[in-house]
N, CA, C and O atoms as a Maestro MAE file, in Angstrom:
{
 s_m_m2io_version
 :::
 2.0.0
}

f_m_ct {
 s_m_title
 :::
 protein
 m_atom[216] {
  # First column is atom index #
  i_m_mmod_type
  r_m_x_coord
  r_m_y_coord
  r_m_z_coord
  i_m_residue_number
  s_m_chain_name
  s_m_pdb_residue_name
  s_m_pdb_atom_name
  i_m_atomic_number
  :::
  1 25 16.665 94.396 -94.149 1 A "UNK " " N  " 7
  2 3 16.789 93.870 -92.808 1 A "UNK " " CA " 6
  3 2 16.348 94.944 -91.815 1 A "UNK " " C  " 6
  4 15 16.688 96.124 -91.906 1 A "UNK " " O  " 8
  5 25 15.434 94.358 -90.702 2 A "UNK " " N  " 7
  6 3 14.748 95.334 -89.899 2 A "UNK " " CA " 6
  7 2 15.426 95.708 -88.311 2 A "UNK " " C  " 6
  8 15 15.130 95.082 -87.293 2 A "UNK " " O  " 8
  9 25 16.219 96.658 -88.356 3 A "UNK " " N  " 7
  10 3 16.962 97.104 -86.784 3 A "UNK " " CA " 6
  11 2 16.922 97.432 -86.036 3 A "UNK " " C  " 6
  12 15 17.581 98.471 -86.064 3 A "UNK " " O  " 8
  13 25 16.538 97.282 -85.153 4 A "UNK " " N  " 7
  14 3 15.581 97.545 -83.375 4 A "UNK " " CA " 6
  15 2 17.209 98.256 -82.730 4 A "UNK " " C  " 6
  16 15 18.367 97.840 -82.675 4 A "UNK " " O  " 8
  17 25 16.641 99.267 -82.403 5 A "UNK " " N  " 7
  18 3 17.702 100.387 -81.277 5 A "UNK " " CA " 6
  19 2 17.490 99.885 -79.996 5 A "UNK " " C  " 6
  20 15 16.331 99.669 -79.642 5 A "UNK " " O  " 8
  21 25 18.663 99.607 -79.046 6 A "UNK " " N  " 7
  22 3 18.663 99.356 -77.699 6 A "UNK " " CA " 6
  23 2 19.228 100.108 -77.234 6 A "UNK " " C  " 6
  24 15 19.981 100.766 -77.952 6 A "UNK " " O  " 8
  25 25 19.158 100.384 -75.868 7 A "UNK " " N  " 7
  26 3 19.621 101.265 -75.006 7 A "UNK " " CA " 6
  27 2 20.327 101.244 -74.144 7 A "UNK " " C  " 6
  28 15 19.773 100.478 -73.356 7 A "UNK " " O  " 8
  29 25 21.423 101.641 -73.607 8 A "UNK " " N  " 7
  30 3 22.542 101.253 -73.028 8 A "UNK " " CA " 6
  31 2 22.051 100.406 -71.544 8 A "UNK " " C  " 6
  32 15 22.765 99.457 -71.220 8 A "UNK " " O  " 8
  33 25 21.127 100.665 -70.860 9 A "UNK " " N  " 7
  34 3 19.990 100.160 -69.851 9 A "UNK " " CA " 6
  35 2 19.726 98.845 -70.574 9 A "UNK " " C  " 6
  36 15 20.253 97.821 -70.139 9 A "UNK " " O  " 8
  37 25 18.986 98.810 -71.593 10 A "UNK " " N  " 7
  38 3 18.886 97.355 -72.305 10 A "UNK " " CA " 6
  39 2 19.757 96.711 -72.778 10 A "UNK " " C  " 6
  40 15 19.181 95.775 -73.334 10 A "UNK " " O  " 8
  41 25 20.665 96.623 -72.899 11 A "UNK " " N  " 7
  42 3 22.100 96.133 -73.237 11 A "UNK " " CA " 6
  43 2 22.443 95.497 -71.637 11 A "UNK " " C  " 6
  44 15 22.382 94.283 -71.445 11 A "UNK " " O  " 8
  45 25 22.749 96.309 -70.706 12 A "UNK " " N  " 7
  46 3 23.281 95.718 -69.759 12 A "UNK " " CA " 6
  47 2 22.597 94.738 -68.965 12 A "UNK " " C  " 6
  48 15 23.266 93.860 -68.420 12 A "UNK " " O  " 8
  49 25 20.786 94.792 -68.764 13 A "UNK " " N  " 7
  50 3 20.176 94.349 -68.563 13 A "UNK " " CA " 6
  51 2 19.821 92.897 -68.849 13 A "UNK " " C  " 6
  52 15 19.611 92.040 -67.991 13 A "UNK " " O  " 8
  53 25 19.771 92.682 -70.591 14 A "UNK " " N  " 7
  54 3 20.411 91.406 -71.036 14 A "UNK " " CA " 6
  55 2 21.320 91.059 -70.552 14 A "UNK " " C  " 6
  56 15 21.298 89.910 -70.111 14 A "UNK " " O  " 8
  57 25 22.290 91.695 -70.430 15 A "UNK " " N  " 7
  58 3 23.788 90.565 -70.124 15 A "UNK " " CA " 6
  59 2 23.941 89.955 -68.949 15 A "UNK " " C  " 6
  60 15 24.458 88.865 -68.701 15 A "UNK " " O  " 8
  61 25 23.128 91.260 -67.784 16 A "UNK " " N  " 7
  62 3 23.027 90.584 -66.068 16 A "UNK " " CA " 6
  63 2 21.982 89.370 -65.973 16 A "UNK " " C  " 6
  64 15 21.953 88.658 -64.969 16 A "UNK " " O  " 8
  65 25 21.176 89.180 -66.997 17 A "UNK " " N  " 7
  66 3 20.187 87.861 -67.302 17 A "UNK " " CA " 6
  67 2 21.024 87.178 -67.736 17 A "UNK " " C  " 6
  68 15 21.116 86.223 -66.965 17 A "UNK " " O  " 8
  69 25 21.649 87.089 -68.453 18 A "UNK " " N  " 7
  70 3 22.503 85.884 -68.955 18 A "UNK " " CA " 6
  71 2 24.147 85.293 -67.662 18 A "UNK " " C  " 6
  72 15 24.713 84.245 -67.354 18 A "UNK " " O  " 8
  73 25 24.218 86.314 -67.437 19 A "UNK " " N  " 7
  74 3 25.071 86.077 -66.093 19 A "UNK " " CA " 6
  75 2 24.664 85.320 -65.077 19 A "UNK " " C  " 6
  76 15 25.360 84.672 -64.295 19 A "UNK " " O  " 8
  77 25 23.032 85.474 -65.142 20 A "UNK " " N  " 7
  78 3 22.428 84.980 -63.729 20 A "UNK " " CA " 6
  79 2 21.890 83.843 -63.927 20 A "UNK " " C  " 6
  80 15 21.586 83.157 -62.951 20 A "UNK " " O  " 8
  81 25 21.596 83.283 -65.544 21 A "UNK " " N  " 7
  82 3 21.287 82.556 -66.030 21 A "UNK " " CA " 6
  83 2 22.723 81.362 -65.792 21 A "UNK " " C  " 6
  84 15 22.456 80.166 -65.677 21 A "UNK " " O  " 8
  85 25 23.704 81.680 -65.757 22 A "UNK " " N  " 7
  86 3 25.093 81.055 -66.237 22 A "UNK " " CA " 6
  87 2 24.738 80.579 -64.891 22 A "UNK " " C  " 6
  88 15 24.330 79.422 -64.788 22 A "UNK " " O  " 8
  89 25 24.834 81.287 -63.895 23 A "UNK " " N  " 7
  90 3 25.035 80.985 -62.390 23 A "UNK " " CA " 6
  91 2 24.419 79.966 -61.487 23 A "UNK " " C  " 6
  92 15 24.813 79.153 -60.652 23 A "UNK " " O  " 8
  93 25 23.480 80.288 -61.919 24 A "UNK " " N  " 7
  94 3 22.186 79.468 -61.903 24 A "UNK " " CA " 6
  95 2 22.751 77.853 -62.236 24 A "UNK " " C  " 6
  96 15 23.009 76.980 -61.407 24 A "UNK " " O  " 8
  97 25 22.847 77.777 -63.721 25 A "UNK " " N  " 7
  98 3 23.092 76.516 -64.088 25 A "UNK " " CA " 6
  99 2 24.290 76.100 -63.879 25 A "UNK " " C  " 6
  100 15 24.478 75.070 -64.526 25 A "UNK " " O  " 8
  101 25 25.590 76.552 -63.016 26 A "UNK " " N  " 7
  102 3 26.499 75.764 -62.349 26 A "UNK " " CA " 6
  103 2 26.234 75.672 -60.949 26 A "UNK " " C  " 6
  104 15 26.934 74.863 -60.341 26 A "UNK " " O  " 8
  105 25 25.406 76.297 -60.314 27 A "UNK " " N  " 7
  106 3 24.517 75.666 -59.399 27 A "UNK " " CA " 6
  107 2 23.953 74.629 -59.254 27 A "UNK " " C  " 6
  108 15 23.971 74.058 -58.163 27 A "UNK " " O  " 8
  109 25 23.402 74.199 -60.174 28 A "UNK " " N  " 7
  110 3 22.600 73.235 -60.237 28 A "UNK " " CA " 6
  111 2 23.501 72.049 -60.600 28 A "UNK " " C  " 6
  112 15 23.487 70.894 -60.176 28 A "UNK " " O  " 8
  113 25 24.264 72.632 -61.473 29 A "UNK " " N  " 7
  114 3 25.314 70.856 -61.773 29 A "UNK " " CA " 6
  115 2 25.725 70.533 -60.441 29 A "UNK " " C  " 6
  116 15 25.554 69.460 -59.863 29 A "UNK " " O  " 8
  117 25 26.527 72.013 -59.824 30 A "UNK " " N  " 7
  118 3 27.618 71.172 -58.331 30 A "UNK " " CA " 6
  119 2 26.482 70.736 -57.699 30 A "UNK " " C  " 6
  120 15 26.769 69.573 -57.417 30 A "UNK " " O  " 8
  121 25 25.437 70.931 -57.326 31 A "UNK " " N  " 7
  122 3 24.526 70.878 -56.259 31 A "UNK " " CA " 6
  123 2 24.134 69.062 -56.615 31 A "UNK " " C  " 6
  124 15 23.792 68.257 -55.749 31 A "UNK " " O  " 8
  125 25 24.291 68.772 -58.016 32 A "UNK " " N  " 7
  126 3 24.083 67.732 -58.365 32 A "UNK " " CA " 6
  127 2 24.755 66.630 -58.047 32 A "UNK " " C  " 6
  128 15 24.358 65.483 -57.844 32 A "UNK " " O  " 8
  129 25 26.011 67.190 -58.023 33 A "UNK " " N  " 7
  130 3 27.440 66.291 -57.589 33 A "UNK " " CA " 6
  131 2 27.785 65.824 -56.353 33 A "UNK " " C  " 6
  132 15 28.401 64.815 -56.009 33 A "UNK " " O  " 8
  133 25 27.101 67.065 -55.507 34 A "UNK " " N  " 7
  134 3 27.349 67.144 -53.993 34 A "UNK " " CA " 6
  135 2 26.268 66.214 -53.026 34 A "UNK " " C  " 6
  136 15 26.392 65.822 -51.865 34 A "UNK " " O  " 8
  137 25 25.202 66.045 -53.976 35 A "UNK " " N  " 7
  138 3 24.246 65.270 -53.911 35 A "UNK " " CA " 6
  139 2 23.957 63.808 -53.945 35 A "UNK " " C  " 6
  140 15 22.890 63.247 -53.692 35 A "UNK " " O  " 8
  141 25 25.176 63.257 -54.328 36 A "UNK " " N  " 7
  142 3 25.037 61.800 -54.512 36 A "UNK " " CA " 6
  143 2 24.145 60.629 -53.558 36 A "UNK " " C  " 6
  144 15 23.518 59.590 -53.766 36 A "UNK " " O  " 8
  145 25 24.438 61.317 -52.636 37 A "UNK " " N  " 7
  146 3 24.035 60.259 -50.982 37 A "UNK " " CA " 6
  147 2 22.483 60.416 -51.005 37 A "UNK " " C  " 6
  148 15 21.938 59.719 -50.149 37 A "UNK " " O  " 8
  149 25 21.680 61.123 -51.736 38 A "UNK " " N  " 7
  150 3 20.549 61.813 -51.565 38 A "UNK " " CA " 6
  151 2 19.615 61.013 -52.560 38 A "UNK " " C  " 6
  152 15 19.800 61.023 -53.777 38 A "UNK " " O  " 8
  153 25 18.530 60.273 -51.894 39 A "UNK " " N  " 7
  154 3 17.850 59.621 -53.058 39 A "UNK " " CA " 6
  155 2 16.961 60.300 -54.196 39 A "UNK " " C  " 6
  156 15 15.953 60.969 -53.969 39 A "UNK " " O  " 8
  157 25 17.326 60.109 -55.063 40 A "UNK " " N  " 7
  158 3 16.454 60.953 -56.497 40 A "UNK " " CA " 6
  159 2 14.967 62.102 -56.305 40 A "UNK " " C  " 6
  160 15 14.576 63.247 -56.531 40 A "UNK " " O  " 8
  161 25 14.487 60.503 -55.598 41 A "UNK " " N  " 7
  162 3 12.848 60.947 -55.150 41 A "UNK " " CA " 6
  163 2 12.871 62.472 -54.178 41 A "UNK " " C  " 6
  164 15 12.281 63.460 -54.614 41 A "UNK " " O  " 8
  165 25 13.382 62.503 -53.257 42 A "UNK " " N  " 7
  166 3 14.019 63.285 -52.597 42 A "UNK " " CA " 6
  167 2 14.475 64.780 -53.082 42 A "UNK " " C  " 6
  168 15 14.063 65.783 -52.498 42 A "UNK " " O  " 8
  169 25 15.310 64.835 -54.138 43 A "UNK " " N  " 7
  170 3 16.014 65.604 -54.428 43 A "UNK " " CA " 6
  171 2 14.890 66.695 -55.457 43 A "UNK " " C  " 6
  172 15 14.895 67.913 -55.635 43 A "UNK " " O  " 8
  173 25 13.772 65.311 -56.114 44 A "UNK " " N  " 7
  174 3 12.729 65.831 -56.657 44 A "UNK " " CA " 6
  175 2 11.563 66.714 -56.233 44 A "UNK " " C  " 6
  176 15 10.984 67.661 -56.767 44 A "UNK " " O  " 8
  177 25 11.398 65.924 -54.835 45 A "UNK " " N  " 7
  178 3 10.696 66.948 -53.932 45 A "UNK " " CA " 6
  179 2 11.377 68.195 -53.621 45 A "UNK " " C  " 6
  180 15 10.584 69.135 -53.587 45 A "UNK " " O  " 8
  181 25 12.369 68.457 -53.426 46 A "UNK " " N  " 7
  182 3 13.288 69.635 -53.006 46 A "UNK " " CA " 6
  183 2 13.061 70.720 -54.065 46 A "UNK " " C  " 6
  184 15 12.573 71.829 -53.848 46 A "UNK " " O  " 8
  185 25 13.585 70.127 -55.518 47 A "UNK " " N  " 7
  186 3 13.598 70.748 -56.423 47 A "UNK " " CA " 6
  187 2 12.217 71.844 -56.400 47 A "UNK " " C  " 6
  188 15 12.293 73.072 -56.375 47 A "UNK " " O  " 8
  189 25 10.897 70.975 -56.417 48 A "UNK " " N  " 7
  190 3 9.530 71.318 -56.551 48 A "UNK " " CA " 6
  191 2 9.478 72.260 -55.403 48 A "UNK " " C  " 6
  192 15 9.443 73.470 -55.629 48 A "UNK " " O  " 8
  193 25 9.471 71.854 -54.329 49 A "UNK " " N  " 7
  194 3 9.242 72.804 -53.147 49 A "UNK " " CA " 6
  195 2 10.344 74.292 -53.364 49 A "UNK " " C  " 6
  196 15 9.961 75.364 -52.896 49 A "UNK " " O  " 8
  197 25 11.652 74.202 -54.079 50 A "UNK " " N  " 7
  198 3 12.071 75.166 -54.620 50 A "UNK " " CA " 6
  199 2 11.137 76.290 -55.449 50 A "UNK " " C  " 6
  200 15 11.071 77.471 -55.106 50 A "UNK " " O  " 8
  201 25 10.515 75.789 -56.455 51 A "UNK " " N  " 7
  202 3 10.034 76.854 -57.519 51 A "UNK " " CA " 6
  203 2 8.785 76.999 -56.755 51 A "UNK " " C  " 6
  204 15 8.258 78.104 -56.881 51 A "UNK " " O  " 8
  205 25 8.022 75.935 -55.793 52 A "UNK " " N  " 7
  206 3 7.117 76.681 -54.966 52 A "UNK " " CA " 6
  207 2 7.282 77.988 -54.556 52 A "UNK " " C  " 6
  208 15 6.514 78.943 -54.677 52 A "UNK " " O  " 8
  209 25 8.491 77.906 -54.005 53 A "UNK " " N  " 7
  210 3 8.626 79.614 -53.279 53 A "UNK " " CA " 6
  211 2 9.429 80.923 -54.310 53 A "UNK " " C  " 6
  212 15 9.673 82.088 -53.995 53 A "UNK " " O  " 8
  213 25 9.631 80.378 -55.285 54 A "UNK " " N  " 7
  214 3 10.068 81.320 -56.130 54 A "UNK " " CA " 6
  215 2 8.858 82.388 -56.741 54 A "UNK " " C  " 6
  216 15 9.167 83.286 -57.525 54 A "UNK " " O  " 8
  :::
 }
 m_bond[215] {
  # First column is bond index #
  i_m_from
  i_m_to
  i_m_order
  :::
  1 1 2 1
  2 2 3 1
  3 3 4 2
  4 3 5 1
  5 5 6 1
  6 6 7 1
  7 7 8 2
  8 7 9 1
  9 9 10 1
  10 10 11 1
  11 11 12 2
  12 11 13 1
  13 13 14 1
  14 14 15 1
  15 15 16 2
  16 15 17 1
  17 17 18 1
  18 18 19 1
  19 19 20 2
  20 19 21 1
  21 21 22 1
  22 22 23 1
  23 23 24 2
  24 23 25 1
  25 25 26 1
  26 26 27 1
  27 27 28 2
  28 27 29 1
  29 29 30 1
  30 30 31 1
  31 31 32 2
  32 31 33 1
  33 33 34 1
  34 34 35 1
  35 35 36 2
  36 35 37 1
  37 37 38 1
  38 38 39 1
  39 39 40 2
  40 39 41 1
  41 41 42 1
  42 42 43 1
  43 43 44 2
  44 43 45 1
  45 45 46 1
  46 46 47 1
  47 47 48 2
  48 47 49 1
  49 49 50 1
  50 50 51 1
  51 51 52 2
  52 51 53 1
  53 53 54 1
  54 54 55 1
  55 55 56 2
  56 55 57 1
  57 57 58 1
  58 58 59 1
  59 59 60 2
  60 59 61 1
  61 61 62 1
  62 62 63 1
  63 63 64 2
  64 63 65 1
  65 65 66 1
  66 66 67 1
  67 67 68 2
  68 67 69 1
  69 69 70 1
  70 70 71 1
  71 71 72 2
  72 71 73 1
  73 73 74 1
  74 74 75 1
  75 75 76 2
  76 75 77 1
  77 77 78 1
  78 78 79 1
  79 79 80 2
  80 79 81 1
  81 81 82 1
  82 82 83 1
  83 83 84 2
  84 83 85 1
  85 85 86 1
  86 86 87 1
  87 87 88 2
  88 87 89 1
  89 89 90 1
  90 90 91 1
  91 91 92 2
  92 91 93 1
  93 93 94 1
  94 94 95 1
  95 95 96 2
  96 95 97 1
  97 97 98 1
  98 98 99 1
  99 99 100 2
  100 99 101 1
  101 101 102 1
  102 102 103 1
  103 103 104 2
  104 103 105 1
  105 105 106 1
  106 106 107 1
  107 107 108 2
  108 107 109 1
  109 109 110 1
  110 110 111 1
  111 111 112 2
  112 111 113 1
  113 113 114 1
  114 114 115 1
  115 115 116 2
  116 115 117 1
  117 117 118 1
  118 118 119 1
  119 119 120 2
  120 119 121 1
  121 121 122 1
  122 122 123 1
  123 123 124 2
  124 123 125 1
  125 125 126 1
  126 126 127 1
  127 127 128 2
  128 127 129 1
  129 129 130 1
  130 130 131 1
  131 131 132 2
  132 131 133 1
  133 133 134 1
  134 134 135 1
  135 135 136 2
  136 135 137 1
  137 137 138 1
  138 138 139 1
  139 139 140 2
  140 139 141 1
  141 141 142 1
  142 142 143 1
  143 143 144 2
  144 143 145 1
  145 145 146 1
  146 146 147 1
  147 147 148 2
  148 147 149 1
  149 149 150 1
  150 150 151 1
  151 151 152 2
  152 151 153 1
  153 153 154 1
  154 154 155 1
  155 155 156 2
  156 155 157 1
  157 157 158 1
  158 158 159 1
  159 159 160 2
  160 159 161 1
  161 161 162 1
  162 162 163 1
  163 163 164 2
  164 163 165 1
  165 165 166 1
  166 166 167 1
  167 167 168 2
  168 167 169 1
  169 169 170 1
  170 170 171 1
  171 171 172 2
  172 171 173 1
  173 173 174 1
  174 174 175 1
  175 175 176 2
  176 175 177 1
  177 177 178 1
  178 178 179 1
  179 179 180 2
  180 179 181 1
  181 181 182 1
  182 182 183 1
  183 183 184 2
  184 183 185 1
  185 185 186 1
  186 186 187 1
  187 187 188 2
  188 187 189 1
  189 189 190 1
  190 190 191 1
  191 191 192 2
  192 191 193 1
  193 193 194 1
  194 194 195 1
  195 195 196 2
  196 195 197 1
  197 197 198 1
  198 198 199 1
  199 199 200 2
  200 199 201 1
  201 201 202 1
  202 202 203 1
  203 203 204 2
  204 203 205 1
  205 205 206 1
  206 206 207 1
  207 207 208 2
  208 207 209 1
  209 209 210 1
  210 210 211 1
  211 211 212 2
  212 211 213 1
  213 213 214 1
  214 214 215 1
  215 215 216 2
  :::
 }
}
């Protein structure tokens, strides 16, 4: 079995990605919830114009 060394920098680095990753996606559920009144089409454009500016 082949074992790749990480570095205390790479260790933490992963984990603040996965944190931000977590965050991210309960974002997106409440934002979903809070959203009801909002027609689909709508919410689709938003979405898109989002990762536009990302």
């Amino acid at each position: 079995m082949i074992r790749e060394k990480y570095t205390i920098n790479d260790i933490l680095e992963a984990v603040n990605e996965i944190k931000n990753f977590k965050k991210k996606e309960k974002i997106k559920i409440k934002n979903k919830e809070e959203n009801k009144d909002i027609p689909i089409n709508t919410l689709k454009l938003i979405e898109e114009a989002e990762k536009g500016i990302k």
